[in-house]
C-alpha positions as CSV (number, residue, x, y, z in Angstrom):
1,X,-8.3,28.4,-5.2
2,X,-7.1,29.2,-1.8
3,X,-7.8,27.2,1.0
4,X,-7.5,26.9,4.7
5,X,-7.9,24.7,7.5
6,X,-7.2,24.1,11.4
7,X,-6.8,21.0,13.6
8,X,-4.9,18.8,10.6
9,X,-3.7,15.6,11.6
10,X,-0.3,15.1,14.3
11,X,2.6,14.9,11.7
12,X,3.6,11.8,12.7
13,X,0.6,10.0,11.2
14,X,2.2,7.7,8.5
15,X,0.7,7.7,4.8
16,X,0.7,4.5,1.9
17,X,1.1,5.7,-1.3
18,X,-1.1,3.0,-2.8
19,X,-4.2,3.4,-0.5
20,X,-4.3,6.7,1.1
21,X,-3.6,7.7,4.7
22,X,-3.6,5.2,7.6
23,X,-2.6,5.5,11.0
24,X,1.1,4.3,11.5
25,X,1.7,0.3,13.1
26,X,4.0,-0.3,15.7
27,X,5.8,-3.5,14.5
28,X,9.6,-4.7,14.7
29,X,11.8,-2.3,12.7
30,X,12.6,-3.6,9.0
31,X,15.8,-4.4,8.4
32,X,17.7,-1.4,6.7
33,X,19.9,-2.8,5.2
34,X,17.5,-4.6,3.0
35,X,14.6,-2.5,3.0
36,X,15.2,0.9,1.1
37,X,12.8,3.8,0.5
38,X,12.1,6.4,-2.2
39,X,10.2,10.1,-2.3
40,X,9.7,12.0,-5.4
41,X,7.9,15.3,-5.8
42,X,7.3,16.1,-9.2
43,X,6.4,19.8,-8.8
44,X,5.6,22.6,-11.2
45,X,9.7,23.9,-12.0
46,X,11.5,20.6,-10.5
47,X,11.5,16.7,-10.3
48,X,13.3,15.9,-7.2
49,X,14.0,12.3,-5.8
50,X,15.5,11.2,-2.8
51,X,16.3,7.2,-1.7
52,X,17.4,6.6,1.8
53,X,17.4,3.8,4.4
54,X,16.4,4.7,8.1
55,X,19.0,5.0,10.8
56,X,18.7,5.2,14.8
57,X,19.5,8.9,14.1
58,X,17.4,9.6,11.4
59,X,18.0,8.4,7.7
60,X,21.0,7.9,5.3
61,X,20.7,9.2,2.0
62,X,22.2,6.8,-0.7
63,X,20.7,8.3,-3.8
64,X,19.5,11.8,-5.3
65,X,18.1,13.9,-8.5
66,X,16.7,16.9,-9.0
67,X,16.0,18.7,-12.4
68,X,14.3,21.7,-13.7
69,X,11.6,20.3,-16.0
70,X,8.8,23.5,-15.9
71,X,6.1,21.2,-15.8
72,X,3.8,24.2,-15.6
73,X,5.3,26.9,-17.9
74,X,2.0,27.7,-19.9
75,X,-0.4,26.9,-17.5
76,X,-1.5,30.0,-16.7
77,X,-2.7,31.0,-19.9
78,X,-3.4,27.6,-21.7
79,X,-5.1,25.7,-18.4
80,X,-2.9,22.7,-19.9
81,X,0.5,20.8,-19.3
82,X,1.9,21.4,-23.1
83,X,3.0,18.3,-24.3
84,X,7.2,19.7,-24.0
85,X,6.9,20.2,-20.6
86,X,5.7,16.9,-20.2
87,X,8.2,15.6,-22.3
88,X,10.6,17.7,-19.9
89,X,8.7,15.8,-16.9
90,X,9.1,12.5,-18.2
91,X,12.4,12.5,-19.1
92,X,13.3,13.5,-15.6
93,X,11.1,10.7,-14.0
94,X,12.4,8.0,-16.4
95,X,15.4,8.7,-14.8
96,X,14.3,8.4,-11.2
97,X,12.5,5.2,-11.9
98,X,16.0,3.6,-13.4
99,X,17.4,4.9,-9.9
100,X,14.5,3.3,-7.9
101,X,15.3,0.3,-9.5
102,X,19.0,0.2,-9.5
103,X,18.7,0.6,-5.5
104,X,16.0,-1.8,-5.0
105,X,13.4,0.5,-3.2
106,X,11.2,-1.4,-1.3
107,X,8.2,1.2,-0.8
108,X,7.9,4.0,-2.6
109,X,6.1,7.7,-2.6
110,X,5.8,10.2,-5.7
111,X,3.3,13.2,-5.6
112,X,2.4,15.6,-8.0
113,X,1.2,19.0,-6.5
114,X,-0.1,22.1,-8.0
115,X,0.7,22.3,-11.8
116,X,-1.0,18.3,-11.8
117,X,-3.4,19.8,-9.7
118,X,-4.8,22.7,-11.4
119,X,-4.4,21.0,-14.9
120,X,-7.3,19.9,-17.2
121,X,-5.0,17.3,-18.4
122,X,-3.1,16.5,-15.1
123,X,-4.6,12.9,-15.0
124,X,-4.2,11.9,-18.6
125,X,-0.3,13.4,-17.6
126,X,0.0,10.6,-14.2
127,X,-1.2,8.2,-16.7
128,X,1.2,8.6,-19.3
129,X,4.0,8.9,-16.3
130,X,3.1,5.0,-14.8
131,X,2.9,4.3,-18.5
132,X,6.2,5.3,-19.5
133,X,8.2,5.2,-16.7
134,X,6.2,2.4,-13.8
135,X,5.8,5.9,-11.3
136,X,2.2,6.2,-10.2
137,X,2.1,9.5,-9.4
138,X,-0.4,10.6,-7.0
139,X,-2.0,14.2,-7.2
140,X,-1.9,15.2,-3.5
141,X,-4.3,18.1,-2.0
142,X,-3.1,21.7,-0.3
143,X,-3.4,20.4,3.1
144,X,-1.1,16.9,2.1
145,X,1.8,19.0,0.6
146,X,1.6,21.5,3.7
147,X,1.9,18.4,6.3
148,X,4.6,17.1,4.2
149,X,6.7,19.9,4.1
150,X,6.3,20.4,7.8
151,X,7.7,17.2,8.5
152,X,10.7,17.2,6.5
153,X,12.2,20.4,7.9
154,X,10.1,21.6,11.2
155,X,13.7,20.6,13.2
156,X,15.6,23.3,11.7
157,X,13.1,25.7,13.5
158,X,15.0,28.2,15.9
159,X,14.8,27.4,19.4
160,X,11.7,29.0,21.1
161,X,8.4,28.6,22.8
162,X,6.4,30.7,20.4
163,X,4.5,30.2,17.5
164,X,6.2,29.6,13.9
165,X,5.2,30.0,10.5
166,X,6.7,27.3,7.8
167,X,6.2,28.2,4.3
168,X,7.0,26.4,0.8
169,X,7.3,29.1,-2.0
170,X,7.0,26.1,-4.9
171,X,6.3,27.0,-8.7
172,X,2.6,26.9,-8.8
173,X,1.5,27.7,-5.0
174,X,2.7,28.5,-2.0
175,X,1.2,27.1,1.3
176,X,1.9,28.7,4.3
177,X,1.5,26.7,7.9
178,X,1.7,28.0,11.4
179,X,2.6,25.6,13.8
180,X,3.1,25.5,17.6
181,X,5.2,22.9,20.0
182,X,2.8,23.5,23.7
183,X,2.3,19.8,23.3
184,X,6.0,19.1,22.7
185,X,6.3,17.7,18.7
186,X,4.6,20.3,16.3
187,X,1.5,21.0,15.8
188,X,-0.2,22.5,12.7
189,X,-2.9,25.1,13.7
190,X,-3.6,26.3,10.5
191,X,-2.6,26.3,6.5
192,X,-3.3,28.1,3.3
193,X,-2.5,27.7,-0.4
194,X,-2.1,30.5,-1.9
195,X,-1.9,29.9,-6.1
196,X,1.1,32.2,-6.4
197,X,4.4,30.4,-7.2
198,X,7.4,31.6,-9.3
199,X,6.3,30.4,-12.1
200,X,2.5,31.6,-12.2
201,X,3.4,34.7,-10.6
202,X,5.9,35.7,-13.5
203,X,3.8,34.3,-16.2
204,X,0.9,36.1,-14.9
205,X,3.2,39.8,-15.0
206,X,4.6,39.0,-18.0
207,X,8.7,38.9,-18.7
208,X,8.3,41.8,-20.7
209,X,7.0,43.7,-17.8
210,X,9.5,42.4,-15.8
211,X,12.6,43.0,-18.1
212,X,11.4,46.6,-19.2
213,X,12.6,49.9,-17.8
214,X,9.6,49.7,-15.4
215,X,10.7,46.3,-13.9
216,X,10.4,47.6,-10.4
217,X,6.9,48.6,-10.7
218,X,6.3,45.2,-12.0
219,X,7.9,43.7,-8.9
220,X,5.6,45.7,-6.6
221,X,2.4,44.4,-9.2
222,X,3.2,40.9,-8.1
223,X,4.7,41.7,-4.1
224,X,0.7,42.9,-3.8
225,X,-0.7,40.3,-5.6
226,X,0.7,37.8,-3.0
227,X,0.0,40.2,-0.1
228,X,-4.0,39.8,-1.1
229,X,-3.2,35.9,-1.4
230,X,-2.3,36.3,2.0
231,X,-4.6,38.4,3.8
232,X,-7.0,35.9,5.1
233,X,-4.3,33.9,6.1
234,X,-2.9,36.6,8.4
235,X,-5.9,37.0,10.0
236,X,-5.8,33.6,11.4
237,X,-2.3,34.5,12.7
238,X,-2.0,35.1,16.8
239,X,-1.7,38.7,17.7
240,X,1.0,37.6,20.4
241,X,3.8,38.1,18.6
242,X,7.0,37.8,21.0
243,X,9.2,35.0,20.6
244,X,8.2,34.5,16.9
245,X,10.1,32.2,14.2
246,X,10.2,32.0,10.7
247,X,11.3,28.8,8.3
248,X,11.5,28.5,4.7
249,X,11.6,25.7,2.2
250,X,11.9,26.5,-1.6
251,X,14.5,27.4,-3.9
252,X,13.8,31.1,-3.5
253,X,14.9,31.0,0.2
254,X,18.0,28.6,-0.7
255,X,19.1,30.7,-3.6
256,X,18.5,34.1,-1.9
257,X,20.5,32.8,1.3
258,X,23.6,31.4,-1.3
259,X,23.4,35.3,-2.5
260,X,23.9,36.5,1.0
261,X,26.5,34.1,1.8
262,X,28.4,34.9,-1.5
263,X,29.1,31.4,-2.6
264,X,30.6,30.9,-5.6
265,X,28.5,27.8,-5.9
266,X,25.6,26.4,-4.4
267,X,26.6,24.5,-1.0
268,X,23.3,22.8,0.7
269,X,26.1,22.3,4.1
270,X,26.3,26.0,4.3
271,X,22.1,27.0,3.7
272,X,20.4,24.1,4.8
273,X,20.1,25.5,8.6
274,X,21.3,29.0,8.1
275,X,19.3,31.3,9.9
276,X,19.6,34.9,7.9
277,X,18.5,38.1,9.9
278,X,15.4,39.4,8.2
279,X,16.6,42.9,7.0
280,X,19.6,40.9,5.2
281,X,16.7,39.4,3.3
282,X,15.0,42.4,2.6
283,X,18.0,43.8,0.7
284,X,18.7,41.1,-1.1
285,X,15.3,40.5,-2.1
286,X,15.2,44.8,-3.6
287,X,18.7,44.3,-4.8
288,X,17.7,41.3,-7.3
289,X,14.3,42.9,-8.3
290,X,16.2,46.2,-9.7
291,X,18.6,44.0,-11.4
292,X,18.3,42.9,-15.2
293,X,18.2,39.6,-16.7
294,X,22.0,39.5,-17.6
295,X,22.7,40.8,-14.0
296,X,20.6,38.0,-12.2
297,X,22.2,35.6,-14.1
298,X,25.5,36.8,-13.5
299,X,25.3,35.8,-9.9
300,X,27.0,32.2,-9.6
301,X,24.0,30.8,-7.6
302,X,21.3,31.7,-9.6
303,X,22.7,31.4,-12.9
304,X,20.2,31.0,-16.2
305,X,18.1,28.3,-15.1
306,X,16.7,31.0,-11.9
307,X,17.5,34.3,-13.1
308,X,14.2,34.7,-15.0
309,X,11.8,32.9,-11.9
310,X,13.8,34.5,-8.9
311,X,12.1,38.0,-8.7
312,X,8.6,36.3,-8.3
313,X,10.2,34.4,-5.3
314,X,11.4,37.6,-4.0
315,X,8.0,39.3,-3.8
316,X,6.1,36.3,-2.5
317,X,8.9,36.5,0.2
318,X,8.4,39.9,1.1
319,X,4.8,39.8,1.3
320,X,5.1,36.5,3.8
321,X,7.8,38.4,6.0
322,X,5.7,41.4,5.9
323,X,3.1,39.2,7.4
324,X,5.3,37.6,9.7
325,X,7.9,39.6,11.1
326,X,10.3,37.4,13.0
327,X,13.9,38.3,13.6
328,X,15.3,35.7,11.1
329,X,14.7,33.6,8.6
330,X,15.5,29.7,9.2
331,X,16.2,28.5,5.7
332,X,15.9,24.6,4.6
333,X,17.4,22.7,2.2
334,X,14.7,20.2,2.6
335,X,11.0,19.8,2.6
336,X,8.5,17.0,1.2
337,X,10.7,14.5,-0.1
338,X,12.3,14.3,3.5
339,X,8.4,14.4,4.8
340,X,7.9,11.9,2.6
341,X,10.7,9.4,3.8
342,X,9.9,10.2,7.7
343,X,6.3,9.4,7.0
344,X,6.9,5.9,5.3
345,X,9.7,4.7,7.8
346,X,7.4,5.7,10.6
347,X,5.1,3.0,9.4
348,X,7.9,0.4,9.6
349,X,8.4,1.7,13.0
350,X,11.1,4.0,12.9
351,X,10.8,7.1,15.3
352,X,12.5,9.6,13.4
């Protein structure tokens, strides 16, 4: 179910993965060369991981993974994680826990978030993940994976004064957060989870639907399905809106801003920090939702692993820009994993 919330905690309060939230320490910095730390976000289409040791300008990263596992294809109908896309899941995580061992992390974070979340058999699944693999996998709420996502890419923002609007198209949900900087570092004012992602949306239309001659009314089904996710969320929204900015941090935005730039290959030093005028989006977005199956995966940086979740990330973006009508789009190549890290090494006292 939806939900929303105002006056959530400053982002730089620091989180244990072991015993909840607590209010970071200032203590002498670890040293990092021999302390090393580890995020993982298990979501519902990817397991990503990222290791890193902190920096006086930020953090190094010395190891990464990502794979599409699908952890919630089937979830929609069924209420369950089947037992392949856990498979899928664990596979990918046994991989991440021979990485955090190889490096030698020192303190750790992995979350699940919506497919775990909305599961009947998401805690059997974390069981059978620390089982398996050591990971201890904790289900995180709306409001956690909003903060965390905030943190990790809030500094690409476009310069400005005015409110902004961060939003994390994932596979399950999308949570959208508007922020403001009066009192200098950012500060949420309000969040939503909506429970359209790429992969509930589509399953909920139906590839068929989506495939068939009448794809494009199909893509206007599932633009207004996330427009009414969104309502009461823009009515929480200032009606000021000069100066206005616009961030995004999801493979939809990456993949949709690799279209625009015509790479022939995915390049995160190109999109991570590419700021894409709107009505570039807006095309792109109509251009892939007329296309067919073959056609979508016919453009290098979508491929076949995208081509049939990408058109659900193209209406859930329209309905947020619709909502939200900046000039540009910021697009990030970076979300809770990064939140993650800047949360733990905060607690060692690293200011980030």
């Amino acid at each position: 179910m939806a939900q929303g919330v105002a006056n959530v905690p400053a982002l730089q309060q620091g989180y244990v993965a072991q015993s909840g939230p607590s209010e970071p320490k200032p203590h002498a910095k670890r040293d990092p060369h021999r302390h090393t730390y580890a995020a993982i976000d298990l979501g519902t289409n990817n397991c990503r991981l990222l290791i890193a040791r902190p920096s006086d300008v930020g953090f190094t990263v010395i190891d990464a993974f990502s794979r599409i596992v699908r952890l919630g294809e089937g979830l929609t109908r069924t209420g369950e994680l089947s037992q392949d896309a856990m498979d899928r899941a664990v596979g990918a995580l046994s991989v991440c826990g021979e990485k955090l061992r190889k490096r030698s992390v020192s303190l750790a974070r992995s979350v699940a978030t919506e497919a775990c979340r909305r599961a009947k058999n998401g805690v059997e699944f974390t069981d059978r993940v620390r089982d398996e693999t050591g990971i201890v996998l904790e289900i995180i709420e709306p409001a956690e994976e909003a903060r965390l996502a905030v943190l990790g890419c809030h500094k690409l923002l476009e310069p400005g004064d005015g409110p902004a609007l961060i939003f994390d198209i994932g596979g399950g949900s999308t949570e959208l957060v508007l922020i403001d900087q009066e009192q200098g570092s950012p500060q949420i004012r309000a969040w939503w989870s909506a429970p359209w992602g790429v992969v509930s949306l589509t399953e909920s239309e139906g590839r068929e639907a989506l495939e068939g001659p009448d794809r494009l009314l199909a893509y206007k089904r599932m633009r207004e399905r996330a427009r009414r996710a969104f309502a009461n969320f823009a009515t929480m929204l200032p009606e000021k809106r000069d100066d206005i900015r616009l961030l995004g941090t999801s493979g939809t935005v990456t993949t949709l801003a690799s279209v625009h730039l015509a790479l022939p290959s995915y390049d995160r030093r190109a999109v991570d920090g590419l700021h894409v005028p709107i009505e570039a989006m807006q095309k792109i977005s109509t251009m892939i939702a007329t296309m067919g199956y073959q056609e979508r995966s016919g453009l290098p940086c979508i491929g076949t692993e995208r081509a049939d979740l990408v058109v659900a990330g193209c209406a859930i973006l329209e309905a947020i820009m619709e909502i939200w009508p900046a000039r540009n789009l910021g697009v990030a190549d970076r979300g809770i994993r990064e939140g993650i890290l800047r949360s733990l090494m905060a607690r060692d006292g690293w200011q980030l």
